[in-house]
N, C-alpha and C positions, 0 to 999 in steps of 0.2 A: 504494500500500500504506500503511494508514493503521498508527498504530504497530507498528510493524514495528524489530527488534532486529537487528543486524551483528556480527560478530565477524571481526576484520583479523588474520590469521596472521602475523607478521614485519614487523609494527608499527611496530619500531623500525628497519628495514631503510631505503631507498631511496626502491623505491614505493611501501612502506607506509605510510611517513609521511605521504606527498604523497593517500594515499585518504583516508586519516582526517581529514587536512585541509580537502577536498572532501566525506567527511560527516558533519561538524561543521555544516553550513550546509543539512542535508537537514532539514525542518520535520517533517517525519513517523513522524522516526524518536526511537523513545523508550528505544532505550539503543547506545552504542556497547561495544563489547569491544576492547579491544587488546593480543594477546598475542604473549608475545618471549620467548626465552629472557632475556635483560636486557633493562632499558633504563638509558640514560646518565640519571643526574642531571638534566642537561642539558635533555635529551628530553622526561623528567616536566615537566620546569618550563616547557618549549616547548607542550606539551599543554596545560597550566596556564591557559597562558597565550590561547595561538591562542582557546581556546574560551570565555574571560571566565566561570570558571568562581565557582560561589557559595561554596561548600565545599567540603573533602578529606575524606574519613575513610580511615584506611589500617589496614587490618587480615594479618594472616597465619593462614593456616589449613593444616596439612598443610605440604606443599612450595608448595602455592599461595597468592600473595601479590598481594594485591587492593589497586588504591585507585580508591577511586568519588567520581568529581568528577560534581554538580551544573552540569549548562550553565544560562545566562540562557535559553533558551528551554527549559528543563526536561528536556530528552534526561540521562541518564547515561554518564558515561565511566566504564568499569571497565577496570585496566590491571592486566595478568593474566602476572606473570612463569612461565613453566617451559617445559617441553620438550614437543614436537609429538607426541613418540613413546611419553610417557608416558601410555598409557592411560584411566587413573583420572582424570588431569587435563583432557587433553581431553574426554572426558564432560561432567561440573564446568562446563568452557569453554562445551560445546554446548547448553549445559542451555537450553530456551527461546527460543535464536535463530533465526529465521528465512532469515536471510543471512551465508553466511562466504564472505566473501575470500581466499583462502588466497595470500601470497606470501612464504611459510618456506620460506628455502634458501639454503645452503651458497655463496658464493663463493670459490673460492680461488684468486686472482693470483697468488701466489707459492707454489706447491706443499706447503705445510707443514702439510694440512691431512690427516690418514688419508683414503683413497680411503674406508673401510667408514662411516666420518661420517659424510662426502659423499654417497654413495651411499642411508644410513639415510633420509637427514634429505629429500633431492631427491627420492628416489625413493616408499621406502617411506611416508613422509612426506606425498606428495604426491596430488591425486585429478586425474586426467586427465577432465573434461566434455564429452560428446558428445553436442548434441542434445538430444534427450528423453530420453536414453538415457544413464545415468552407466557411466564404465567404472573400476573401483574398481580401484585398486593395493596400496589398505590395508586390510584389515580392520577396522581402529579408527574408519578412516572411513566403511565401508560400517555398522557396526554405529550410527555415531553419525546418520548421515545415518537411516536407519528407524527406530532409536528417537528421537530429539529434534526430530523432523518439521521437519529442513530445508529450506524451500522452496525457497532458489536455493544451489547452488556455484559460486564462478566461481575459477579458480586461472591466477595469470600469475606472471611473473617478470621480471626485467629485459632477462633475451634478446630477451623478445617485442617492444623495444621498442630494442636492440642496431644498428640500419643508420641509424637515427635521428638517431643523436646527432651 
């Protein structure tokens, strides 16, 4: 797929990080998205960095807060703070991608977390892939995937990967 656009759901997450990582280094691809409810200081500057970026421009618009880093081999990083479940924004997000990543979700170790959250953000949140055949949980995703002509979804989380470690 020759320029071809991504967008990483929970970015600043676990496995998030470690995809964006892995495609910072895809040749083909001519814009990265990475969206999170936050990200750490930290993070940004880790992103900053990993991808030997040329410039920042940071801008806010709305509730959504953009910073599009410039890679040495031309790809775009756009780092896209807000909420999965806020409508408007994910649209905004989906606008032009080709590929989402989706791995937005809720861990809670120590129970302190509302069950209806948890629930929102895993569930409703979330698009379960089958096949040829998507099996939609969300409306916001089924609406975003036919309008913004997504070609691939793929959604995992860290369970998926939970016997492993």
């Amino acid at each position: 797929m020759t320029g071809w656009s991504c967008l990483v759901t929970g970015a600043g997450g676990f496995l998030g990080q470690r995809i964006v990582r892995l495609l910072v280094e895809e040749k083909e691809l001519k814009e990265i998205r990475v969206l999170d409810k936050a990200f750490r200081p930290e993070l940004r500057e880790e992103f900053k960095q990993a991808v030997g970026c040329m410039q920042i421009i940071k801008h806010k618009s709305n509730d959504l807060t953009c910073v599009h880093t410039e890679l040495q081999n031309k790809t775009k990083l756009t780092v896209l703070e807000g909420d999965i479940l806020d409508e408007p924004f994910l649209k905004r997000a989906c606008q032009d991608v080709s590929v989402v990543i989706h791995t937005s979700c809720i861990i809670d170790v120590f129970g302190v977390t509302h069950r209806e959250s948890i629930m929102n953000v895993n569930v409703k949140g979330t698009v379960a892939w089958g096949g040829d055949k998507a099996s939609w949980l969300n409306e916001v995703q089924k609406e975003g995937k036919r309008s913004h002509s997504i070609e691939h979804l793929l959604s995992s989380g860290p369970s998926a990967f939970a016997d492993h470690y």
